[in-house]
C-alpha positions in Angstrom: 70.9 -30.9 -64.5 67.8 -30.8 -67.0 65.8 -28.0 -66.7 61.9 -28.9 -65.7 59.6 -26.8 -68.6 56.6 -26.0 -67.1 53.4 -26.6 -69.1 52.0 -24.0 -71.2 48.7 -23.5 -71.6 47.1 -24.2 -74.9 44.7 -22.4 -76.6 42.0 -25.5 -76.2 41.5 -24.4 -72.2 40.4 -21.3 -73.2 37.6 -22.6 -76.2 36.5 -24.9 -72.7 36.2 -22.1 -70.6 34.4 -20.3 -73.3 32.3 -23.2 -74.0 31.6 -23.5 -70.4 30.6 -20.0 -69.9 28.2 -20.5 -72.7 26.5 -23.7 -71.3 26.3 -21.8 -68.3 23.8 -19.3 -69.4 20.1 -20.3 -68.7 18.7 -20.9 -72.4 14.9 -20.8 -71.4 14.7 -18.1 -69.0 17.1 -16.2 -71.9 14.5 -17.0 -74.4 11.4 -15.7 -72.2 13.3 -12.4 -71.3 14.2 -11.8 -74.8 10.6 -12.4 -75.6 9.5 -9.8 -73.0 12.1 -7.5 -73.9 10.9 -7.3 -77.9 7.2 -7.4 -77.0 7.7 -4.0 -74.8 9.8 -2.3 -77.5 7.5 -3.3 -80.5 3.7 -3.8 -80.1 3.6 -0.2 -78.4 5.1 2.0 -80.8 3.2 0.2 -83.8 0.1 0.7 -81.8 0.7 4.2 -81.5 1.6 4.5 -85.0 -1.9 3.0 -86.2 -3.5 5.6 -84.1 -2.2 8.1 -86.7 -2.9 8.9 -90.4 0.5 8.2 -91.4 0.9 5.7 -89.6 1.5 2.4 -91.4 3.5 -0.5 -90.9 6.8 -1.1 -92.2 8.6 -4.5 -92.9 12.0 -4.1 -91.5 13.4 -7.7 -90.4 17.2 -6.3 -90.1 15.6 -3.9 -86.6 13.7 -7.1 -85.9 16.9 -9.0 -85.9 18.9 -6.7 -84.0 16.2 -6.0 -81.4 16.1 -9.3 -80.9 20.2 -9.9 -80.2 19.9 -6.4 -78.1 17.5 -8.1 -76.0 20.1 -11.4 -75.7 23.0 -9.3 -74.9 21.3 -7.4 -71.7 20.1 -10.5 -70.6 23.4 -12.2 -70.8 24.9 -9.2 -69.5 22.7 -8.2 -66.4 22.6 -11.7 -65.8 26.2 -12.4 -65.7 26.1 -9.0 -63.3 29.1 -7.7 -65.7 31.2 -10.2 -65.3 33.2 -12.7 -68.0 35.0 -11.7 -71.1 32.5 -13.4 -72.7 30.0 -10.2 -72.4 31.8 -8.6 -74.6 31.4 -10.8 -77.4 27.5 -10.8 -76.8 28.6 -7.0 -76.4 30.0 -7.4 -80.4 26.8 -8.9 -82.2 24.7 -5.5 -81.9 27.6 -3.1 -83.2 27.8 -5.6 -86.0 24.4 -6.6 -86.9 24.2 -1.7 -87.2 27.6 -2.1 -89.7 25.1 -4.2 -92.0 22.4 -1.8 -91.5 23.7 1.6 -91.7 22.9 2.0 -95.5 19.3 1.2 -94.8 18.7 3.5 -91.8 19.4 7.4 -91.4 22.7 8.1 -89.5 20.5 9.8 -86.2 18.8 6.3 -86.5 21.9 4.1 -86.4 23.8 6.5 -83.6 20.8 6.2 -81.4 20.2 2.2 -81.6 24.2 2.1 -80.9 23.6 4.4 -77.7 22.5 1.6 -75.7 24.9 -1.4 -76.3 27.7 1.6 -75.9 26.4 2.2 -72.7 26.7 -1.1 -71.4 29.9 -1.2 -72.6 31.0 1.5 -70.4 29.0 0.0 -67.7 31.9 -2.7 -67.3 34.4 -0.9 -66.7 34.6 -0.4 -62.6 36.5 2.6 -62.5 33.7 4.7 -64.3 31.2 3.3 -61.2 28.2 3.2 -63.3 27.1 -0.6 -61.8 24.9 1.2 -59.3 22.3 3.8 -59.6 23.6 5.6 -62.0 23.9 3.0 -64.7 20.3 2.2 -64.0 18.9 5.3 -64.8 21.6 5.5 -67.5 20.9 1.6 -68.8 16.8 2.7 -68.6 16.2 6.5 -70.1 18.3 4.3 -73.0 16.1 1.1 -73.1 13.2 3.9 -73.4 14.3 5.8 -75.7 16.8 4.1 -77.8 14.4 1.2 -79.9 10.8 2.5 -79.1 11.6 5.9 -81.0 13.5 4.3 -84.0 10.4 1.8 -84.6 8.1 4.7 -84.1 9.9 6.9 -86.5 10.6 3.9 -88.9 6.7 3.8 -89.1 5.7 7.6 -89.5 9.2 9.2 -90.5 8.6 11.7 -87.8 8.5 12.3 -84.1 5.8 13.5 -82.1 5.9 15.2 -78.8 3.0 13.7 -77.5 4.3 10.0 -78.1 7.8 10.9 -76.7 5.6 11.9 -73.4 3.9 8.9 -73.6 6.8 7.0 -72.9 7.5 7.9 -69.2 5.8 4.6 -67.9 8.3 2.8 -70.0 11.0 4.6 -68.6 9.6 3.8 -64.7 8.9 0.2 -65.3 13.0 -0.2 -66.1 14.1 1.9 -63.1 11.5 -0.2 -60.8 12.0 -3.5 -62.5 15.6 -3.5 -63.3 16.4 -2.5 -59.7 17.8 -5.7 -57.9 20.3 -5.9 -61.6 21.9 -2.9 -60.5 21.5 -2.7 -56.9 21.7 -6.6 -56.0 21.5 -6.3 -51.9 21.4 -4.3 -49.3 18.9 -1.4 -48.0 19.5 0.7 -51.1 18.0 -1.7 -53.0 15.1 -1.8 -50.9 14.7 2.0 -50.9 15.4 2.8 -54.8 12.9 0.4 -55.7 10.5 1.7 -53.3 11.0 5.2 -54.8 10.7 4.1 -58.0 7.9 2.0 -57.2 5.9 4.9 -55.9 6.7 6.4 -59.1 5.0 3.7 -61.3 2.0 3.8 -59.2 1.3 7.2 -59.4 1.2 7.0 -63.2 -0.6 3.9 -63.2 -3.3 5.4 -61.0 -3.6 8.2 -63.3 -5.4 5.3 -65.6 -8.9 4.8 -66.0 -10.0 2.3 -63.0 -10.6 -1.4 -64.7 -9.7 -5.0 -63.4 -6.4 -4.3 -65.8 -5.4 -1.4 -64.0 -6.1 -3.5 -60.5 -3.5 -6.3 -61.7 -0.7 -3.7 -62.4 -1.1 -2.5 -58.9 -1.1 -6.0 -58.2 2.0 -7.3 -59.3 3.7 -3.8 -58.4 2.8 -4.8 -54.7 4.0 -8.2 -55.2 6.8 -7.5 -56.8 8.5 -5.3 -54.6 6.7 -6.7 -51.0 8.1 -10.5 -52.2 10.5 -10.7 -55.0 12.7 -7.5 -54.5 12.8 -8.4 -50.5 14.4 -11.7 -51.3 16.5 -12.7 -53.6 15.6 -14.9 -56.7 18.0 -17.3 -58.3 20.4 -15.5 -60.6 18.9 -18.1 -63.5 15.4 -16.8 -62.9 15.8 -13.5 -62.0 16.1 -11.1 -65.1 13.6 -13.7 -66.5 10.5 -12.8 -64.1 11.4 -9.4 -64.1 11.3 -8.6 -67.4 8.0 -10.7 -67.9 6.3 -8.7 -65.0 7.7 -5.8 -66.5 6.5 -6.8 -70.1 3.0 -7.4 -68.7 2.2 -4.0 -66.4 4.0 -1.9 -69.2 1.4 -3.9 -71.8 -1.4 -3.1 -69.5 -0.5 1.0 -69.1 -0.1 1.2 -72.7 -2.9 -0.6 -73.7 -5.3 1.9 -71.8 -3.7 5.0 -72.5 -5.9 7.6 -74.1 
């Protein structure tokens, strides 16, 4: 009797799937998150910085660059809800884009931009349970501090207090935007972003009363009474978060004292 050979797979299926998974990723709503994601880590900081002595602006295209593929990878990432072998080659491009910059950065500067792809690194992997809560708070105290203090340091070669303070709005806006990322349905995503929600207001109330400060309260209000209570279309959704997110951070910065 001949023996029947099943058919082996060939390498070829896998490029498809690859090239699949990559035609499946929403290229314009990608683009405008990225967008959103640089503006929020880089006008602030540099404003900051001009509102100092020392401060001065520095030319540095290799944190541009990488900033720039951060921002890809967690929209690729969040959006793909961490799911797909193909996160972790996004997941790759930060860790090497630092190998090619760690001779023109401090090592404290290089460890802390690597903090946050590391994190959501770990974040895939279900039996540390970190896609909830906990990698919210995880994924946003590093989005706050990880790229925000290394530009601001890059421009003044020091820290201040005061500045590291001044980024608590940031911090808020990621665990009230980035909610429904984490928490996808259910009541407790409801309630978390309600919390966090009252959180941001507070400290946007704190803010000298102007039409500006009326259209963060705004699109707070909106965003949790319309778009958090329903559920957006995966392609769109880190997309209009992140612009809202972008726009009321923008506007609390802008009128800080």
């Amino acid at each position: 009797m001949e023996q029947q050979t099943q058919a082996v797979p060939t390498p070829q299926i896998t490029r498809e799937s690859r090239g699949r998974q990559l035609t499946a990723i929403p290229w314009f709503s990608a683009m405008l998150s990225v967008a959103a994601q640089v503006a929020i880590w880089w006008i602030y900081p540099s404003i900051y910085s001009k509102q100092l002595s020392a401060g001065q602006w520095q030319n540095n295209p290799q944190l541009l660059t990488y900033s720039v593929f951060l921002a890809l990878t967690i929209f690729c990432v969040l959006h793909r809800q961490f799911k797909g072998l193909i996160n972790y080659i996004f997941l790759l491009i930060p860790f090497i884009l630092l190998y090619t910059m760690y001779q023109e950065m401090t090592g404290q500067q290089i460890v802390l931009l690597a903090l946050l792809p590391a994190a959501l690194v770990l974040i895939h992997f279900r039996w540390l349970n970190l896609q909830n809560i906990l990698g919210l708070i995880l994924f946003s105290g590093l989005s706050t501090l990880s790229l925000p203090v290394v530009i601001f340091y890059q421009q003044n070669t020091y820290l201040t207090t005061p500045f590291l303070l001044s980024l608590l709005p940031l911090l808020l806006s990621y665990l009230f935007f980035m909610t429904s990322l984490f928490i996808p349905r259910g009541a407790n995503k409801r309630l978390t972003a309600l919390a966090f929600g009252i959180m941001l207001l507070l400290n946007i109330l704190t803010l000298p009363w102007s039409i500006w400060t009326l259209a963060a309260v705004l699109i707070l209000f909106f965003t949790w009474l319309i778009l958090i209570n329903l559920n957006l279309r995966p392609r769109f959704r880190m997309a209009t978060f992140s612009i809202l997110q972008a726009i009321t951070v923008l506007i609390i910065f802008l009128q800080q004292k």
